[in-house]
N, C-alpha and C positions, 0 to 999 in steps of 0.2 A: 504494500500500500504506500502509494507516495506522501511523504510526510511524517508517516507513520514514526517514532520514537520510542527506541528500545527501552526496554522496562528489564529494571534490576531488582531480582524478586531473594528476598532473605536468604541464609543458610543458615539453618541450625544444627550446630554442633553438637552429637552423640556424644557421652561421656561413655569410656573404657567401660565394655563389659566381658565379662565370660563367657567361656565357648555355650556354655548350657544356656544360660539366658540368649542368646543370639541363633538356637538351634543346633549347634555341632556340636554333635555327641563328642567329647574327649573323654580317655581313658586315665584318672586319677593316679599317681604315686602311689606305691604300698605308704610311706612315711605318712602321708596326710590322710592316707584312710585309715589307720592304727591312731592319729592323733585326734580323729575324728571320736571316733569310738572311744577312747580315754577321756575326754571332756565330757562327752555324753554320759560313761559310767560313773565320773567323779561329782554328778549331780552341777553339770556348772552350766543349768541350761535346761531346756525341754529341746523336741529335735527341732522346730526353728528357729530357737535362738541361737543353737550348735550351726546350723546351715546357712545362717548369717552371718556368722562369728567366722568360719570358714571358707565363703563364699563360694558355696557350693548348692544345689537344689536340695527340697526339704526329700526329692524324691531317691536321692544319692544317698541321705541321713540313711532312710527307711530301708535302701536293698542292702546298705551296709549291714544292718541289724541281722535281716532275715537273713541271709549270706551266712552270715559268724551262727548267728541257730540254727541254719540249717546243716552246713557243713564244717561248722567251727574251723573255718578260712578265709580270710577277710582280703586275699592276692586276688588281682582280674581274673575273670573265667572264662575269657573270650577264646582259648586256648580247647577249651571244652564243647566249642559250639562248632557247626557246620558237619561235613562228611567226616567218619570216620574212619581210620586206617584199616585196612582189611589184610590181605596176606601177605600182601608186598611190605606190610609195616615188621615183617615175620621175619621178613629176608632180608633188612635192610640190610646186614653187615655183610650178606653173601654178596648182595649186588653192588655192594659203595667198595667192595674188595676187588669185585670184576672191573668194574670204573676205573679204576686206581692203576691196575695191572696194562687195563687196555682202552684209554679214555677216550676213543673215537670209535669205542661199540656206538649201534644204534638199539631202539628199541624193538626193532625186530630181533637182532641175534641176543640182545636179551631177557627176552621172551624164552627162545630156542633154548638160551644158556641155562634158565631161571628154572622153567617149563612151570613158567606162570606163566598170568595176563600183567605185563607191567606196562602202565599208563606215568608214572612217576616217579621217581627216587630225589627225592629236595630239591631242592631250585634247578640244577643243572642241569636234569631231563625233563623236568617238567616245561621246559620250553626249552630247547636247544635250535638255539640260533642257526645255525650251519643246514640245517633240513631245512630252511623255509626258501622257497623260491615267490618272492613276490614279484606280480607279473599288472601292465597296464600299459593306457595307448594315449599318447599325445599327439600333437597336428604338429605339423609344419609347412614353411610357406618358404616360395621362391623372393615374397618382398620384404623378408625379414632384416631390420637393422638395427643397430644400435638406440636407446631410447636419448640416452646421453651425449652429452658431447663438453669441450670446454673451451673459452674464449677469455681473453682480456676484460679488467672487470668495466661494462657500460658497453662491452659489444656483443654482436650477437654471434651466434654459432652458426655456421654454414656447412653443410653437410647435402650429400645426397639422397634422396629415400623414392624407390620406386612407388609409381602411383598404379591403384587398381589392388586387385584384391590376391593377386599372384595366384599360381596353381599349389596346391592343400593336396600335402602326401599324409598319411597317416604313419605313425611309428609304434609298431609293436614289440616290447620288449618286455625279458625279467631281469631279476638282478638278486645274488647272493650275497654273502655273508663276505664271501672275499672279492666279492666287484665284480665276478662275470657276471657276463649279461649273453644272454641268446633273443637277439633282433633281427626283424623283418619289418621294411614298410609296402603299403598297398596305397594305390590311388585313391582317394575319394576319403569318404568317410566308414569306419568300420562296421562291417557288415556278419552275419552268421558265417557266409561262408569265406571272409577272407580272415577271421579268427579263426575257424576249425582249419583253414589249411595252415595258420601258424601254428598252432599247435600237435598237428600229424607232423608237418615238415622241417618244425624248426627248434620246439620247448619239446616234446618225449625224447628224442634222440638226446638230449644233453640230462635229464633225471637221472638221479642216481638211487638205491634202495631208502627207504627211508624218508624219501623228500614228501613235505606238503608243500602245493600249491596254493598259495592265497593271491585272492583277487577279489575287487568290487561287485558290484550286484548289477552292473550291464546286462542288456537284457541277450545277447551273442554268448557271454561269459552262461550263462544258464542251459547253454542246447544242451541237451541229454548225449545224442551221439558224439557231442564234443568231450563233456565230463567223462563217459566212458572210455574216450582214449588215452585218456588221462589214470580210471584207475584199469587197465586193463594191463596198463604199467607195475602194478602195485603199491601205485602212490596215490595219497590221501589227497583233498581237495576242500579247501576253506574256504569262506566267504567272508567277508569284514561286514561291519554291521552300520547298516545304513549313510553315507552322508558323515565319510570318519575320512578322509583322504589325510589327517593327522596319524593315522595307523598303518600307514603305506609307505617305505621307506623311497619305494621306486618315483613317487613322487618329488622327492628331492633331487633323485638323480635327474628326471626332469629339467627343472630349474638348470642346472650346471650344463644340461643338452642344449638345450634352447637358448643359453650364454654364449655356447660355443657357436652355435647356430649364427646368431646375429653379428659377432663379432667378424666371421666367413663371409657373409653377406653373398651367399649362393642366388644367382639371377637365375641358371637354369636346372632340367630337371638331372641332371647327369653331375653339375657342380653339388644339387642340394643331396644326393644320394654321397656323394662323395665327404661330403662336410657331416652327416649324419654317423658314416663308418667311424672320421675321426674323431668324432664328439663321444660316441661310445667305447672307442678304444682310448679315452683318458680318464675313463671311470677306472679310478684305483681301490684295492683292497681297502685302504685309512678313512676313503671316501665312502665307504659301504659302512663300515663300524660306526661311523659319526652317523651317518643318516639312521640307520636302526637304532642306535642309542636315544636320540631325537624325537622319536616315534614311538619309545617309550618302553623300548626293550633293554632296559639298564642290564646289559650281562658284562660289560666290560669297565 
């Protein structure tokens, strides 16, 4: 609205509170749960004046009490909830001995070794990095440049940029734990059947035992006769959950593709295939560890 005059409307300042008053559950100290309970016993209080004097909920006072009568132990018991360990909790020492001996079993010959079902043995199998092949498709363009540029300060930048909307190759790749990648691009935008011929022609030949395959919820990523080529391999095949491309490390590698891309400033189709080879041959093993790390897979 012409005229119109911004308006500066108050802020009021929240005074510090605790995780429980604000919603997030936090897990209390043994010492201030034992000192909880000693003021309560020594009569210095009802429970909330104790929950005040502590600042903690009168609901914390209360599962301290029944906690100590019920199991006379007043330490967290979160330790206690969820699945429980089943046979593999039996075997740990068998199998953290085989680990140890030979640390780049999988949990197929696991299995074989154990002649259980092993899903887990502590952090280091329950998600082993090195088996995940994540796999995804980004565009490229023959008018791709630089966004940037730099000049003398009060001048301007002068640079080239093709005009029009250039020809749009697609890029099919995955990418490992130590930076290879197995890439294929197709014309146009990706389709059911130029994903099923990348993966008959280009990602089963490179699996190895043990690998899952994680990818987005694309609707080509879903054909059945494509997943099936995938476990007739004998590898497993994941799906990320909805609208997470933060859970995708192949994403990143992306970004450094697309850097490489523009910096090339490929004009045709035989420059842009050529720039795309070496963009992927500078994906290094350090450069994989960083991106899964990023994404949330702290193993390193």
């Amino acid at each position: 609205m012409v005229g119109a005059r911004s308006r500066a409307f108050p802020i009021k300042l929240q005074p510090f509170v605790r995780g429980w008053q604000t919603g997030i559950v936090k897990t209390i100290s043994l010492d201030l749960r034992e000192r909880i309970l000693a003021a309560y016993d020594a009569g210095e209080g009802t429970r909330e004046a104790v929950a005040s004097r502590f600042r903690v909920s009168l609901g914390m006072v209360k599962k301290l009490l029944q906690q100590r009568r019920r199991i006379q132990d007043v330490r967290p018991q979160h330790h206690r909830s969820g699945r429980k360990p089943g046979r593999v909790a039996r075997q740990q020492d068998q199998l953290r001995a085989m680990v140890q001996q030979k640390p780049d079993l999988t949990l197929k010959e696991l299995r074989a070794a154990a002649g259980t079902e092993v899903h887990a043995v502590g952090h280091p199998l329950r998600f082993d990095p090195a088996r995940r092949v994540f796999l995804d498709e980004s565009g490229a363009k023959t008018n791709l440049t630089r966004r940037c540029g730099r000049a003398q300060r009060g001048q301007r930048v002068h640079a080239r940029a093709p005009a029009g909307h250039g020809q749009t190759t697609t890029m099919l790749a995955s990418i490992r734990l130590d930076g290879s990648t197995a890439g294929m691009t197709i014309e146009g935008a990706t389709d059911t059947e130029g994903f099923q011929t990348y993966v008959r022609e280009v990602l089963c030949p490179t699996l190895r035992p043990g690998d899952v395959v994680v990818m987005d919820n694309l609707l080509p990523h879903k054909h059945d006769p494509t997943l099936q080529l995938v476990e007739q391999t004998g590898e497993a095949v994941r799906f990320l959950p909805a609208h997470s491309p933060d859970l995708n490390p192949i994403e990143k590698m992306w970004s450094k593709v697309k850097q490489c891309l523009r910096s090339a400033e490929a004009r045709t189709g035989e420059e842009l295939q050529k720039a795309i080879a070496a963009a992927l041959a500078g994906v290094t093993a350090q450069d994989a560890m960083n991106w899964f790390a990023s994404c949330g897979y702290s193993f390193i």
